[in-house]
C-alpha positions in Angstrom: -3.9 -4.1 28.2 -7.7 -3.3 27.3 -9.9 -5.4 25.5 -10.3 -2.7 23.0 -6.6 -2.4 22.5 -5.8 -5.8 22.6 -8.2 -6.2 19.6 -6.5 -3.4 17.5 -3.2 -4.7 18.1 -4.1 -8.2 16.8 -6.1 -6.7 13.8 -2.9 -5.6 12.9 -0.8 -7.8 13.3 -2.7 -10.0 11.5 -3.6 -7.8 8.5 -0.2 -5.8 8.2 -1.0 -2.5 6.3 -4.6 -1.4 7.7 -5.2 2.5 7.6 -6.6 4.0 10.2 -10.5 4.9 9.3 -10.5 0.6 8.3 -9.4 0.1 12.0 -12.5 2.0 13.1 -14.6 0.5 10.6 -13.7 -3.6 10.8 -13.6 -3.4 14.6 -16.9 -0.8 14.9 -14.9 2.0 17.1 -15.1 5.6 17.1 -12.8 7.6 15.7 -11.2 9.3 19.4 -11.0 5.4 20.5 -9.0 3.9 17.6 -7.0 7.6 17.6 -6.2 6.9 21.8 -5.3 3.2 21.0 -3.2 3.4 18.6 -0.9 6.2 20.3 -0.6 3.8 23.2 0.4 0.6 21.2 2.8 3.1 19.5 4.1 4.1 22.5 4.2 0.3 23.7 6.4 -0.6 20.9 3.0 -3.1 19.9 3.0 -1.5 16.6 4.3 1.4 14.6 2.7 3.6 12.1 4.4 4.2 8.9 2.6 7.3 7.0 2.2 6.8 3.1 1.0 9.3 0.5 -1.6 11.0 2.7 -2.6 7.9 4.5 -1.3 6.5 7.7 -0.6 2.5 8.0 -0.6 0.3 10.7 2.1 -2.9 11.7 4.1 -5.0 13.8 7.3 -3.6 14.6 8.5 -6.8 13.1 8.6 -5.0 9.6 11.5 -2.8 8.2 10.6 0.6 6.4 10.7 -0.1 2.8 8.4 -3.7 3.8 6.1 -1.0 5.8 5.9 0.7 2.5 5.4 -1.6 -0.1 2.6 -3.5 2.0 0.8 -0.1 2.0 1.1 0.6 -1.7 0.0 -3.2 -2.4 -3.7 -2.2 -0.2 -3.7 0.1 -3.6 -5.5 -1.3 -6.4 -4.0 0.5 -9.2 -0.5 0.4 -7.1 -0.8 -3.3 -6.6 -1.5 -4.1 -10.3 1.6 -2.1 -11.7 3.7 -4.2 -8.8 1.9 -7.3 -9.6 2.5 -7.4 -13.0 6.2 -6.4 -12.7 6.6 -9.9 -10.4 5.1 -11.6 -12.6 6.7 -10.2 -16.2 10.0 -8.1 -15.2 11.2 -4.8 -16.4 8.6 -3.4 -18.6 8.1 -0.1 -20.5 5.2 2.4 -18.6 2.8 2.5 -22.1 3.0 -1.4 -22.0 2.0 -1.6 -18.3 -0.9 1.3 -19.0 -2.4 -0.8 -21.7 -2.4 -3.9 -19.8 -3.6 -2.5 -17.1 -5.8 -0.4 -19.3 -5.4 2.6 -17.5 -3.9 6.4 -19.0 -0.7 6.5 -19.2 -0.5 9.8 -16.9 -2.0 7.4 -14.4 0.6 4.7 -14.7 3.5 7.9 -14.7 2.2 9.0 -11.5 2.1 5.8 -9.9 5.5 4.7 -11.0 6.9 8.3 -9.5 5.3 7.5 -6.7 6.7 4.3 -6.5 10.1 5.0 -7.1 9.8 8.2 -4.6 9.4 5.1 -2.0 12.3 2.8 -3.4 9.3 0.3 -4.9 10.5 0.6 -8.4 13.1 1.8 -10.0 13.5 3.6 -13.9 16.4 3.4 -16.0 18.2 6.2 -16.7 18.1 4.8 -20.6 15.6 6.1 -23.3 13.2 4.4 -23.4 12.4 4.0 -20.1 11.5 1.0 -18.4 10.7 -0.2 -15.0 11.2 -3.1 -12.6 10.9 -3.8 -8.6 13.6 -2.4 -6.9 13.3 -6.1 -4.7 11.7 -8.6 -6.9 12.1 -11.5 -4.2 10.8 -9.9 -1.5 8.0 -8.1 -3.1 6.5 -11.5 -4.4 6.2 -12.6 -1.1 4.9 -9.3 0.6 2.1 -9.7 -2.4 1.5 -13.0 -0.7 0.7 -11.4 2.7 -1.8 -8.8 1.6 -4.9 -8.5 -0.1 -7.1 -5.1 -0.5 -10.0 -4.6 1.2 -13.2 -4.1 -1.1 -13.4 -0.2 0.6 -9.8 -0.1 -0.5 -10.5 -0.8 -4.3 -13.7 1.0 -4.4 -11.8 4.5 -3.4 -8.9 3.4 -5.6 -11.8 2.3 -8.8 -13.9 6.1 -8.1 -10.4 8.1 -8.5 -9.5 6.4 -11.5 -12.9 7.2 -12.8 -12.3 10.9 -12.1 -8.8 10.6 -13.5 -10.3 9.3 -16.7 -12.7 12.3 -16.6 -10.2 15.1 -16.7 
């Protein structure tokens, strides 16, 4: 295995959840080298790529589908503070979690159907609505394992801005 490779594939191991363009950035590689890399650790079996809401993640093989997921939602700041604070506080109505989180309330809707979309969350079918982790054990400890990179908040801080705007 290349040197080159060989460093991608322990980047990721060891930070479950990286998207592609932070590959390129934390290990300085061009874009058609990280791109050729990963297809051949994919094609290795060394990781597999698990593709999130327009962005594509990177992992060991070692982690199921809905782990693959909720680590990539978790690299999401506003994603990772609605999970968060379900851990810590249980089922909770969406305008509570918006004004803790002191975010819209469209913003918190759209997150929580996104979450539930990827079996993250779930909503009661009762009025009113609440939500709670689909998998409360194992999402505290897949909080443990990840932490989002400043690039990663940034993005997520400028489109809540914009969502504030309109």
């Amino acid at each position: 295995m290349s040197d080159t490779r060989d460093r991608i594939r322990r980047r990721v191991h060891a930070t479950p959840g990286l998207h592609f363009r932070r590959i390129g950035r934390e290990l300085d590689l061009a874009t058609g080298q990280v791109q050729y890399h990963l297809r051949r650790l994919e094609r290795e079996g060394a990781i597999v790529e698990e593709p999130v809401s327009g962005k594509t993640h990177y992992f060991a093989p070692s982690f199921e589908p809905w782990e693959r997921r909720t680590i990539a939602f978790l690299r999401r700041e506003t994603a990772r503070g609605i999970i968060v604070r379900l851990a810590a506080d249980g089922r909770k109505r969406p305008p509570e979690l918006a004004a803790e989180l002191e975010l819209a309330e469209s913003t918190i809707s759209w997150h929580l159907s996104t979450l539930a979309e990827h079996d993250v969350v779930e909503k009661s079918a009762a009025s009113p609505m609440t939500v709670s982790l689909t998998r409360p054990d194992r999402t505290t400890e897949l909080i443990d394992v990840v932490s989002p990179s400043v690039s990663d908040r940034l993005v997520d801080r400028f489109l809540r801005t914009v969502d504030e705007m309109l």
